[in-house]
N, CA and C of each residue as an Amber inpcrd file, in Angstrom:
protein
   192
 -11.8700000  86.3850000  55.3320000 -12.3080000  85.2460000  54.5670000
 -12.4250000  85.6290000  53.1010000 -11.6650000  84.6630000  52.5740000
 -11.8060000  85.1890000  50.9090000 -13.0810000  84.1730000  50.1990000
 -13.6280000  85.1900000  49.2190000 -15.0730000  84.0700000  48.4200000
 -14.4350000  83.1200000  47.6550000 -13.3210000  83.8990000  47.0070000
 -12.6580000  82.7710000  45.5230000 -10.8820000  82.6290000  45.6430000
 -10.4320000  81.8660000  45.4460000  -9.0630000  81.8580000  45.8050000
  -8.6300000  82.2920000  43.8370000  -7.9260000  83.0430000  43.6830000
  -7.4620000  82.9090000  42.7550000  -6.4740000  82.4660000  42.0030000
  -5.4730000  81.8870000  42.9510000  -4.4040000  81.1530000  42.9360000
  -4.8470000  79.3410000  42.8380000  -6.1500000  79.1900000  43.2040000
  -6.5600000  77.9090000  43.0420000  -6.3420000  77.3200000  41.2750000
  -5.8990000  76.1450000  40.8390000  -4.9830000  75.8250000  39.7770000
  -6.0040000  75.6360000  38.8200000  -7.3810000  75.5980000  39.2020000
  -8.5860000  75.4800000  38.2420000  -8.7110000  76.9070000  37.2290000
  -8.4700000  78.1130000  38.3120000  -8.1270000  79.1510000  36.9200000
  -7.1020000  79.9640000  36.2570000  -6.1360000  78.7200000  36.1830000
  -4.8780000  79.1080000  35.7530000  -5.4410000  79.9700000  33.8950000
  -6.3090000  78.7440000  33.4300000  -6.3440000  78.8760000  31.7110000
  -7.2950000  79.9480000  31.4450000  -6.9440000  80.8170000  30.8580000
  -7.8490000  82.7530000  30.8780000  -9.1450000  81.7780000  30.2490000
  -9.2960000  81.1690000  29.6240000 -10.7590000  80.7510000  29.5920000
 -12.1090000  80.1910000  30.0720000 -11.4380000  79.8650000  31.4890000
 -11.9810000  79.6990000  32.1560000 -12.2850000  80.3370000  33.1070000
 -11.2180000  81.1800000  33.5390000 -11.3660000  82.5990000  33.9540000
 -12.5410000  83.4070000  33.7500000 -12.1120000  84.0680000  32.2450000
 -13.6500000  84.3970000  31.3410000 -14.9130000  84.0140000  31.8740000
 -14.9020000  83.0600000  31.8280000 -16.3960000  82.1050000  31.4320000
 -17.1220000  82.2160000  32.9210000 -15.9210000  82.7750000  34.2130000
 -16.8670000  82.0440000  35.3540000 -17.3960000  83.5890000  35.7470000
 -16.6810000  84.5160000  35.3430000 -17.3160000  85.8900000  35.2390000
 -18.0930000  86.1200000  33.9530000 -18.1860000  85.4490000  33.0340000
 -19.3400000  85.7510000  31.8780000 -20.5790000  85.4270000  32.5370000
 -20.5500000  84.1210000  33.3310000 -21.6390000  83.4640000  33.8560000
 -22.9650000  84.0620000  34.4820000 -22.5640000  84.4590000  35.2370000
 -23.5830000  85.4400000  36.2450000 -23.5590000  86.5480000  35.3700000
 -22.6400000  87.4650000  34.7530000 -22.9590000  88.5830000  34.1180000
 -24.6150000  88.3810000  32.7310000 -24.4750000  87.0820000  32.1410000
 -25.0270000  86.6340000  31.0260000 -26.6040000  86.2430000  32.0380000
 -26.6990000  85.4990000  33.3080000 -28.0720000  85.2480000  34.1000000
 -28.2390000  87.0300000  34.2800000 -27.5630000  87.7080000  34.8480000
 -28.0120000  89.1550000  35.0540000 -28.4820000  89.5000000  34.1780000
 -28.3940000  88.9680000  32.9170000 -29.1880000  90.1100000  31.7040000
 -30.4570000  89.2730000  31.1530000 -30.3420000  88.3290000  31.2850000
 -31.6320000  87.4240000  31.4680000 -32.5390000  87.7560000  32.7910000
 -32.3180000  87.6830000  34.0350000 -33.1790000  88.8470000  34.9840000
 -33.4960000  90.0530000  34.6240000 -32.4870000  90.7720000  34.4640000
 -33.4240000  92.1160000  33.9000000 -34.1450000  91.9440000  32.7980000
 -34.1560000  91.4450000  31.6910000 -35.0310000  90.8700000  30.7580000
 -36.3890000  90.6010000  31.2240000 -36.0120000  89.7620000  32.3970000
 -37.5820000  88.9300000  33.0620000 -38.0640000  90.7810000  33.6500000
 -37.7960000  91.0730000  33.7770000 -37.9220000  92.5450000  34.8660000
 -37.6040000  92.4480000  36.3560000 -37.0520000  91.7200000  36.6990000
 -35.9950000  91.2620000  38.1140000 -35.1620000  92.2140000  38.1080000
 -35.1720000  93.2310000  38.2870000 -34.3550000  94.0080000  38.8010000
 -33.1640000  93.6560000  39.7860000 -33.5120000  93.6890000  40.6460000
 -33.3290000  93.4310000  42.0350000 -31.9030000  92.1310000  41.8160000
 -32.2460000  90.6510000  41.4730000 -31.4730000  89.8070000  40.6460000
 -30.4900000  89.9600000  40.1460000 -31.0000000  90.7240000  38.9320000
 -30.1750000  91.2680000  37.9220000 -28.9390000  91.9460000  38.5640000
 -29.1950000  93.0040000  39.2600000 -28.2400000  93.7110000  39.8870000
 -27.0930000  92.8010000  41.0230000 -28.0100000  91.8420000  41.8360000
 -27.2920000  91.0600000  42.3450000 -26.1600000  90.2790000  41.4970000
 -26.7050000  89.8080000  40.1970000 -25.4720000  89.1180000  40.0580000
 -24.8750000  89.9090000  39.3470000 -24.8320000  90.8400000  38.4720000
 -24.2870000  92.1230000  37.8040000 -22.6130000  92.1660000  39.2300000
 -23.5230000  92.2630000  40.4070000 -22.3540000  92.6340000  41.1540000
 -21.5580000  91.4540000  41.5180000 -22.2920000  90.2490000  41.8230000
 -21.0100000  88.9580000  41.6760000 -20.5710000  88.5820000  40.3520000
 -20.3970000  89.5180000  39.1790000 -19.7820000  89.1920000  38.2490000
 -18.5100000  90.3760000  38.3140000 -18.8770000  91.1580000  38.8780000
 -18.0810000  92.0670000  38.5280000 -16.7620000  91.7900000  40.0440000
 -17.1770000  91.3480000  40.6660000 -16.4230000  90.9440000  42.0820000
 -15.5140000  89.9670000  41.5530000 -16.0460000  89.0860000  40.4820000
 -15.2520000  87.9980000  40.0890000 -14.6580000  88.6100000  39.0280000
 -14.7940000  89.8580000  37.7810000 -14.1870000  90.1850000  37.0160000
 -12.8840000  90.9390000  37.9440000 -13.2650000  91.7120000  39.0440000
 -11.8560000  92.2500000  39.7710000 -10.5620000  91.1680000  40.3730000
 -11.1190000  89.6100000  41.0100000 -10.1470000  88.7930000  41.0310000
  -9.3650000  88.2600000  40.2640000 -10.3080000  87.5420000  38.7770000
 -10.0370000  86.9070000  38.0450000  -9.3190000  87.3580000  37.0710000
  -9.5330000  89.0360000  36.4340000  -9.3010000  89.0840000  35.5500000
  -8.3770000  90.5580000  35.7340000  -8.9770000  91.8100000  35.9750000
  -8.1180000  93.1470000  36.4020000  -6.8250000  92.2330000  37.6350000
  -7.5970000  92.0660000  38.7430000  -6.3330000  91.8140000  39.5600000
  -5.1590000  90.3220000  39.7660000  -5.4570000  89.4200000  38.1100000
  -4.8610000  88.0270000  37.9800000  -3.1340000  88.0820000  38.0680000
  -2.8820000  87.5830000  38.7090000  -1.3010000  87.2110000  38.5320000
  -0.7540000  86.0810000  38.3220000  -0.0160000  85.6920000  37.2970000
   0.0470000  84.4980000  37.0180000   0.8570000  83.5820000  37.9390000
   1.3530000  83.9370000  39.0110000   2.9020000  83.5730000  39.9020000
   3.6210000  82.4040000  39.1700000   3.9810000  82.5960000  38.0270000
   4.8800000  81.6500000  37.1230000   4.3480000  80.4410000  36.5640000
   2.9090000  80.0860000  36.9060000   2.5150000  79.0280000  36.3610000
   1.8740000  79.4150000  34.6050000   1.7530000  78.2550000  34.1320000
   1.0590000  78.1580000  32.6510000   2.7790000  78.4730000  32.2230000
């Protein structure tokens, strides 16, 4: 079972791409801020799960 399809046509445009792995990375640093550790780290790691689909492992298969 996959979490995110990356071939889905919503993140064809790298900016949106970006933004859905900025997301959680940017609440993670606002948790650790609060002192949420624990949080923080959680989404630290669903950002970085989404930086390996979205962005290291993106292929464009001819679209854009």
């Amino acid at each position: 079972m996959r979490l995110i399809d990356p071939s889905h046509p919503f993140f064809r445009p790298a900016w949106r791409r970006y933004l859905v792995v900025a997301a959680p990375l940017i609440w993670a640093g606002v948790e650790w801020s609060l002192g949420n550790i624990l949080w923080g780290s959680i989404f630290a790691a669903i950002s970085a799960y989404l930086a390996w689909h979205l962005v290291v492992n993106w292929r464009q298969d001819g679209n854009d």
